[in-house]
Structure formats: C-alpha cells, structure tokens
C-alpha positions in Angstrom: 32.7 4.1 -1.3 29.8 2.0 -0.7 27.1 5.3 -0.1 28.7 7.0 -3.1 27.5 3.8 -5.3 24.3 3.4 -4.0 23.8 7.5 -4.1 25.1 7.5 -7.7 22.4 4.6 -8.0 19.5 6.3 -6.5 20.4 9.0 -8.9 19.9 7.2 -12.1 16.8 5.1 -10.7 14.8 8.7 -10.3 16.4 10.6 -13.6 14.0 7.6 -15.0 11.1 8.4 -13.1 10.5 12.1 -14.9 10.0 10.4 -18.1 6.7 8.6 -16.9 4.6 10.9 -18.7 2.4 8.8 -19.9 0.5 7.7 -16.3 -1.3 11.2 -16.6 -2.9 10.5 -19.5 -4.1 6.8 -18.0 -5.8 8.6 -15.7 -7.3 11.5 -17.8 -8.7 8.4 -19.8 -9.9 6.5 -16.9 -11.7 9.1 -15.5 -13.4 10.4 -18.4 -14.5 6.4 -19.2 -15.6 6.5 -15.4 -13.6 3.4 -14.7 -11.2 5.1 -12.6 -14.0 4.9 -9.4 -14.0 0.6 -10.2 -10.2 0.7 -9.7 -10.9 3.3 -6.3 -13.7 1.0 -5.0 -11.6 -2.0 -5.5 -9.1 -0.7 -3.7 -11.0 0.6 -1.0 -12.9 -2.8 -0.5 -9.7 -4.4 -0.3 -8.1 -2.0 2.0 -11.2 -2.5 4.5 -11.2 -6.1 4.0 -7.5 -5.9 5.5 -8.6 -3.7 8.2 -11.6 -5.7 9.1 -9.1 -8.7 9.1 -6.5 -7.0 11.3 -9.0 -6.0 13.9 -10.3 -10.0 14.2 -6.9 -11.0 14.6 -6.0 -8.6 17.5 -9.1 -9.3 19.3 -8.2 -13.2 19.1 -4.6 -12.4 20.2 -6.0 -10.7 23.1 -8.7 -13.2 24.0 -5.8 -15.7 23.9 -3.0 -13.1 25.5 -5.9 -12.9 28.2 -6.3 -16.6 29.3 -2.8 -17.2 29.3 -1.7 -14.7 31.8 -0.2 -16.4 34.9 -2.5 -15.3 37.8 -1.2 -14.1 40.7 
C-alpha cells in the first residue's frame, strides 16, 4: 500500500513540473541581457572554492591519518 501512495505521489509531483514554462524564457532573457555568464561564473567560482576546500581538508586528514598510525 505504502509504494502505491508514494508512486501515486511521485505522479502528481512531476504532472506539475511540465507546466514550468516559464524557466525558458528566464533564460532566453538572461542570455540576451548577458547576465546569464554572472550567474555561470558565480557558480563556477563557488563550485571551485568547494573543491579547493575539499582538497585542503583531505591533505590535513592525511597529514594527521599519517602521524597517528601505530608503528610497528
């Protein structure tokens, strides 16, 4: 009963998403204002801020992983 409910649900949730018509036309409008490369440079300066984040932390975890290691 349960996976009939949340199928029915899943169902209704995406009938909604085909009448988003309207993000299209965002777009064309971004693009042809050229603001649509702010929001993709933003986006890609965050996403490499992450990254560059990530990588700091797993060379710290290592560097730490590394002096705790019982030696043998």
């Amino acid at each position: 009963m349960k996976k009939i409910l949340f199928s029915l649900l899943l169902m209704i949730s995406s009938i909604q998403l085909f009448a988003q018509d309207n993000g299209v036309e965002m777009a064309d409008k971004m693009r042809t204002d050229g603001k649509i490369y702010v929001v993709v440079t933003c986006i890609v300066i965050i996403l490499l801020g992450l990254l560059a984040y990530l990588f700091t932390i797993d060379k710290r975890l290592k560097k730490i992983e590394k002096e705790n290691l019982p030696k043998n």
